[in-house]
N, C-alpha and C positions, 0 to 999 in steps of 0.2 A: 689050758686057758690062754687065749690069745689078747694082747692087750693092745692098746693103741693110745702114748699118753702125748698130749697135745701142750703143748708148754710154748711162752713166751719167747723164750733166748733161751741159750745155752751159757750165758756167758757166767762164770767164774767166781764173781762177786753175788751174784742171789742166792738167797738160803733156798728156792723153791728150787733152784736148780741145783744146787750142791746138795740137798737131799736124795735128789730122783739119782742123782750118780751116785752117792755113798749106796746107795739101796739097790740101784741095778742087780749089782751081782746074786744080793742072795734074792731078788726075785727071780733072778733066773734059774738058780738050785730049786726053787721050791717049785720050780714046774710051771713058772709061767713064761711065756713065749712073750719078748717083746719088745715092741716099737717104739721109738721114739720120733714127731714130727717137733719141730722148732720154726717160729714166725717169723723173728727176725733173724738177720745177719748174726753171725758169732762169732766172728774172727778169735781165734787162741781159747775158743770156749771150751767146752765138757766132752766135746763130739769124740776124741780119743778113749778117753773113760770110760762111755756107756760102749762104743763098739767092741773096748778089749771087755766088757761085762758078757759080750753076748747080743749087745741090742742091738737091732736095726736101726736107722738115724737117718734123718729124713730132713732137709730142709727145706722147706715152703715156704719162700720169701719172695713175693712176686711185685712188688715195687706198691703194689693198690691193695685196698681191702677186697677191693673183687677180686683181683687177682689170685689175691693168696686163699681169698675163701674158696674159689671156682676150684685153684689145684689142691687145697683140701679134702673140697669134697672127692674129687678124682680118687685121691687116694687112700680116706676111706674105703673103698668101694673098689677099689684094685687090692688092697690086703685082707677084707674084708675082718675084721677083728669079730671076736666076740665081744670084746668092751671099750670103747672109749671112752680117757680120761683126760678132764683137761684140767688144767690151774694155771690160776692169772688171768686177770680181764678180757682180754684179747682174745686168748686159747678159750674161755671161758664159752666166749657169744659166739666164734667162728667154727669153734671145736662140735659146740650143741647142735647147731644149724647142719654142719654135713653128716655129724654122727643121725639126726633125725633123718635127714633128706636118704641116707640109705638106709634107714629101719633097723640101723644099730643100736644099744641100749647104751647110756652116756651118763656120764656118773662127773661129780664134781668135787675141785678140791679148795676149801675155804680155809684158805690163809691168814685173812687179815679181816679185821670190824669195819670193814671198809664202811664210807655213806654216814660218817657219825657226825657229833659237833666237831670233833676234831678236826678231821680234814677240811669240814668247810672254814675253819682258823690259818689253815695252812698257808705262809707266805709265797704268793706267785698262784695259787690257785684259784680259777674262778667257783663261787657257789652253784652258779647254774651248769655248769660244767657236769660236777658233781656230782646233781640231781640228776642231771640226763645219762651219765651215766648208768647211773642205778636203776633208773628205769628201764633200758634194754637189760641190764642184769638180771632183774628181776624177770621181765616178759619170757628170757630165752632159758630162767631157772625152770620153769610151770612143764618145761617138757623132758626135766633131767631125773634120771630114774632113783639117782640116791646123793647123798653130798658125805664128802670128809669133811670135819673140821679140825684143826689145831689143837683146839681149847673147848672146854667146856661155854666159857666166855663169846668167843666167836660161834661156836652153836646158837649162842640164844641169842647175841648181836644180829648174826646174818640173818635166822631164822624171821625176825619182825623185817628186816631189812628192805627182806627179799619176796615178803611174804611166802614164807616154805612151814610146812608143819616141821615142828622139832624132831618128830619121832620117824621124821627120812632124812633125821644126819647123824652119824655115826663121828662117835671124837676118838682119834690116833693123831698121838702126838709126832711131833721127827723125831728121831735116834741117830747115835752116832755110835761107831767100832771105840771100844773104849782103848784095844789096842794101839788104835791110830791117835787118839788123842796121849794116851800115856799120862804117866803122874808125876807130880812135884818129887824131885830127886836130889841133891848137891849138887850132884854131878850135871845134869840138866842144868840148874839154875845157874852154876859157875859159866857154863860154856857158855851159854845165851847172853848172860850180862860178858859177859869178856869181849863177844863181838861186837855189843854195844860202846863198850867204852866204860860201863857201867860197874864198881868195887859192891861188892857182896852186901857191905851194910848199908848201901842207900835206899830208902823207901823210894819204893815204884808203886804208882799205882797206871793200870792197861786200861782203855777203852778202845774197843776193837769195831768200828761201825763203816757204815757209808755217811758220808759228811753230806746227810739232810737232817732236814728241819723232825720228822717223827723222833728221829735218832736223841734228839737232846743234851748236842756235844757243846752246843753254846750256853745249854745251863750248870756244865764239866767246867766249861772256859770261864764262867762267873764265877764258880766257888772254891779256883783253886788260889787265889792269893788270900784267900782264907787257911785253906789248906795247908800252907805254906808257912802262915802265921805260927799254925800250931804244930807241924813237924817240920822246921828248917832242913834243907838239904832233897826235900821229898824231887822225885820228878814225874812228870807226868808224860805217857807214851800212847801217840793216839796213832791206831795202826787202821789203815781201809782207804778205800777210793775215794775222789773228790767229789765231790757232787753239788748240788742248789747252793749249798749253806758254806760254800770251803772259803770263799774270801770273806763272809763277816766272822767266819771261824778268825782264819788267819789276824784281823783286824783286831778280835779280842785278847790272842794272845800274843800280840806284840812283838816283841824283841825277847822277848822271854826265855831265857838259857835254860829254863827247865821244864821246859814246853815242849817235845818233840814230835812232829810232824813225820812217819817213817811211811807213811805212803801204803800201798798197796801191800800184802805180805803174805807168802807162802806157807808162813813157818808162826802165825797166832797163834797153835797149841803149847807150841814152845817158849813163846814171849808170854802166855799166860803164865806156864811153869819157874818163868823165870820173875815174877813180877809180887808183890806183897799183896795187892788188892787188884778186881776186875770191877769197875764202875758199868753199870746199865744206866743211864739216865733218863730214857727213851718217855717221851711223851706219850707214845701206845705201844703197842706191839700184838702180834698174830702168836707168838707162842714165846718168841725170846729165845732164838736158837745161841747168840753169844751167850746168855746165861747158862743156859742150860750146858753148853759145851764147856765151862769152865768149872759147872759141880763134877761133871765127869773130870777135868784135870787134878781137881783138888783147890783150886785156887779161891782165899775169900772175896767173897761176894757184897758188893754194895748196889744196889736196884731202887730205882723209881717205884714206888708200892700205886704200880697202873695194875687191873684186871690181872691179862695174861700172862704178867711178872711173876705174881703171885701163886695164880696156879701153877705155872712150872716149875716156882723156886719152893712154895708149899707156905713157908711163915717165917717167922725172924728165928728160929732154932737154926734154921740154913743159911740166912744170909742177914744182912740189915739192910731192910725196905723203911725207905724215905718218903716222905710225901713229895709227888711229882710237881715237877718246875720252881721247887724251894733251893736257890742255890745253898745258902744258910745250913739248910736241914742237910743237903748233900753234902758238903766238907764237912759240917761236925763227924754224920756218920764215916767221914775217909778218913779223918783224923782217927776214930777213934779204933779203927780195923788194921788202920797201922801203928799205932801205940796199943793196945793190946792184943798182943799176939796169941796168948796163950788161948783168948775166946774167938778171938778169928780162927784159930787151927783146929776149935771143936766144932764149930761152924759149918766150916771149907770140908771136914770128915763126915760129919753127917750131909751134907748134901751132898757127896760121891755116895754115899751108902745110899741116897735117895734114886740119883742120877741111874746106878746098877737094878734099881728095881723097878723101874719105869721108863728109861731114856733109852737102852742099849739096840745099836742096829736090828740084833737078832729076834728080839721082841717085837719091836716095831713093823718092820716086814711080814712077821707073821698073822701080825693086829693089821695089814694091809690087805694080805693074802685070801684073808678073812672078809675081808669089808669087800674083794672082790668076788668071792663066791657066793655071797648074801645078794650083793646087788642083781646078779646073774638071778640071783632066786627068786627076790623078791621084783613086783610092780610098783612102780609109785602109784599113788593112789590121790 
């Protein structure tokens, strides 16, 4: 099986792209042949990792949307795949368009609830933007032969969205090598906090995102001198790139000596293992890949109680789910995940026992593998 998956960037910081590369390799054990094209520029991106996987890699980035649609199409049509697949907006409308124009069959991957109330709230967004978006989303859906989704949630989201029958999308969630993530240790957590600066017994609590507004690190930055009130000494460690929201971030947390800003970071699975609590605050989310990667560490969990939280984290037996954009409701729950330990660590156990039976690479890929032999089978209709 020949695949051709049509993605936005390559770059580093995306879950859609840190997926397709955690997953290359065992797509390629399981016998699929395949390509990767990318839209934009990706300086220091993936492009190493999928080639040492096996893939082909390909960048089409031609300055114009015609441009990059035209060598698109081209190149469709010079590898000729048996299947193209694209995720993300961009890959989405440009991917479908040359996948059709050479009589490929073209499959889709839904990421996020995109088109909701929410976005249209989004600071810096225009509404009619939006809309017009979602309207070529939709038009260039009506010709794509199957769709992935994330979530069961983003299934029935996208499906009125985009107007798609529900029963041409198929939900597989992302996975991760639980290898690669590893589990809460002494030994782990000593090192980690040592290079921090950080003594064994101070409460940490990790939120690990890109500093935009979906993410909900400015309602992290409201409730922790709450936090603070009720565990003295606590600190809070916000690790990921800057983005829309990073100077009214910065703005809220001040001068604040137990605020730390570590930027960009290589090494999250480890600053989870080293950390008492993992905060999700996120105002939406497509599946919650930081959650979900931290039931695989071990580490407890504190979540916005959005949709897709929920299905990936299951119920409060796994984590404690907050009602979304309640600073209030969010510190009580971080106080109380770091003052009792003993039901954070029954918590944080059961959802790795969760994570192992639903989340792991191996599964995943296969639930991929699948969704690509189907598509190949069936017509959309």
């Amino acid at each position: 099986m020949h695949v051709l998956h049509v993605i936005d960037s390559l770059d580093r910081v995306g879950g859609a792209e840190q997926s397709l590369a955690a997953m290359a390799p065992q797509l390629v054990r399981s016998g699929v042949r395949l390509d990767v094209a990318y839209l934009r520029e990706s300086p220091g991106g993936l492009q190493a990792e999928l080639t040492g996987a096996g893939a082909a890699v390909f960048g089409v980035h031609h300055g114009t949307r015609a441009g990059t649609a035209a060598a698109l199409r081209k190149l469709v049509r010079e590898r000729r795949p048996d299947l193209v697949h694209t995720t993300r907006y961009e890959s989405d409308v440009l991917g479908r368009a040359a996948a059709l124009a050479a009589g490929t069959p073209v499959v889709s991957s839904l990421v996020d609830s995109a088109y909701g109330p929410e976005h249209l709230r989004t600071r810096g967004l225009s509404p009619w933007k939006v809309r017009a978006a979602q309207a070529v989303d939709a038009a260039t859906a009506q010709g794509t032969r199957r769709f992935h989704a994330l979530t069961r949630h983003v299934a029935a989201a996208m499906s009125r969205r985009l107007r798609i029958r529900a029963d041409r999308i198929d939900v597989v969630p992302r996975g991760r090598d639980p290898e690669l993530l590893g589990t809460v240790t002494p030994e782990r957590r000593g090192a980690v906090r040592a290079g921090l600066g950080l003594a064994d017994d101070v409460p940490v609590v990790l939120a690990a995102a890109r500093q935009q507004y979906r993410k909900g690190l400015d309602i992290l930055l409201e409730a922790w001198p709450q936090v603070r009130r009720e565990v003295p000494g606590a600190v809070l460690l916000l690790a990921g790139d800057e983005g829309p929201e990073s100077a009214r971030l910065r703005a809220l947390a001040g001068s604040a000596a137990d605020i730390r800003f570590l930027g960009p970071r290589g090494d999250v699975f480890d600053l989870m293992a080293a950390s008492d609590a993992f905060a999700v605050p996120s105002r939406w989310e497509g599946l919650g890949s930081a959650a979900m990667e931290a039931m695989g560490v071990g580490v407890p969990l504190v979540c916005a109680d959005v949709p897709a939280l929920r299905e990936t984290v299951g119920s409060g037996d796994y984590a404690l789910l907050v009602v979304p954009e309640r600073p209030a409701a969010l510190a009580a729950a971080l106080a109380e995940a770091l003052d009792d330990r003993a039901a954070a660590g029954v918590r944080a156990k059961s959802a790795r026992a969760r994570f192992l039976t639903a989340f792991t690479l191996h599964q995943v890929t296969g639930q991929m593998v699948q969704f690509y032999e189907r598509s190949l089978r069936l017509r959309s209709v």
